[in-house]
N, C-alpha and C positions, 0 to 999 in steps of 0.2 A: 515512563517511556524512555526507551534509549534512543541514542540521535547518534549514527557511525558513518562514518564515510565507509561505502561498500569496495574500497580496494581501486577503483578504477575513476579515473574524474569525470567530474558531473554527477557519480552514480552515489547516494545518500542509501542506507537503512534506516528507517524508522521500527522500533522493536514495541509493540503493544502490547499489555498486563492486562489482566481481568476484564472488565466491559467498558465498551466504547459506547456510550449511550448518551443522553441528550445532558446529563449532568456530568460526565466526565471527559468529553469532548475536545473541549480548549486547551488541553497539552497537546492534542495531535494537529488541532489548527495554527496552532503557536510554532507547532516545529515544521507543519508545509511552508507555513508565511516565510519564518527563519531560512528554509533550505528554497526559496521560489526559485533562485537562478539553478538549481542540479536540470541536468539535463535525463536525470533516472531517480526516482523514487522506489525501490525497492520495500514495501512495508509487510514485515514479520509479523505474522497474528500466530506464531507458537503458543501464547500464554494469552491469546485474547479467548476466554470465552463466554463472550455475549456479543452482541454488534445489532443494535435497533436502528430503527430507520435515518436517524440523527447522523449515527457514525458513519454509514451507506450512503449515506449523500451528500457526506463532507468528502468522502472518498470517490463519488461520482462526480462531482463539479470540481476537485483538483484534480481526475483525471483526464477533464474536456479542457482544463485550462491549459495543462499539459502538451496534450496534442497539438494545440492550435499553435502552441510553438516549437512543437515536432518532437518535444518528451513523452514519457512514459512514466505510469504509476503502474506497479505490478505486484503479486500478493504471493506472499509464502507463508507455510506451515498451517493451512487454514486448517481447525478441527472439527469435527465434525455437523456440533450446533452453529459453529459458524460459518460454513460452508452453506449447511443449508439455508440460512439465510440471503446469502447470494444466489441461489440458487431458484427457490422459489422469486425471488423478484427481477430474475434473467440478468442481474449482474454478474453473474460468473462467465456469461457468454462475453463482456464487452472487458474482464480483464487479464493478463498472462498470469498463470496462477502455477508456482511451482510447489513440491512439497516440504522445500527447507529454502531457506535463505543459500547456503553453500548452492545449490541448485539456480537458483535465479542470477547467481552472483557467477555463477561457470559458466552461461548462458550467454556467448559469443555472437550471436543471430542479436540477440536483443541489446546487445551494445553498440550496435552497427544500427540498430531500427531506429534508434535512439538519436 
């Protein structure tokens, strides 16, 4: 996992490899924990793909944690098995999902929502 400051303060990239699954996990837990005070989570799944219900709900509960203190987690480069993943379990409704990082990061509304 890469961990970058996305350009703008507050606003974190997290960059995810291969599968985010119930054994591989705790590098993306370790770096929400690390990054909790960003006031934007931007997390790149270009190079994730797999994401089981493990990883989907480590990403659904830091993004209610988020909110409740007026941040945002939001998804870029999702491919296609892993799209559908959110997709069939209606988390694609509940996150901003762009098709690259430069996109989420140009994304001027969502630093203001933020």
């Amino acid at each position: 996992m890469v961990n970058r400051h996305g350009g703008r303060p507050g606003t974190v990239v997290l960059a995810l490899d291969g599968e985010l699954e119930h054994d591989t996990v705790a590098p993306l837990r370790d770096a929400l924990k690390e990054n909790a005070a960003a006031v934007r989570v931007v997390v790149d799944c270009t190079g994730l793909r797999f994401c089981d219900s493990t990883g989907l709900n480590v990403l659904l509960r830091t993004r209610l944690r988020m909110l409740a203190r007026g941040g945002h987690v939001d998804l870029a480069g999702l491919r296609p098995p892993v799209r559908r993943i959110f997709e069939i379990t209606g988390a694609l409704q509940v996150f901003r999902v762009y098709a690259d990082t430069d996109a989420a990061l140009a994304d001027a509304d969502a630093d203001a929502d933020a």
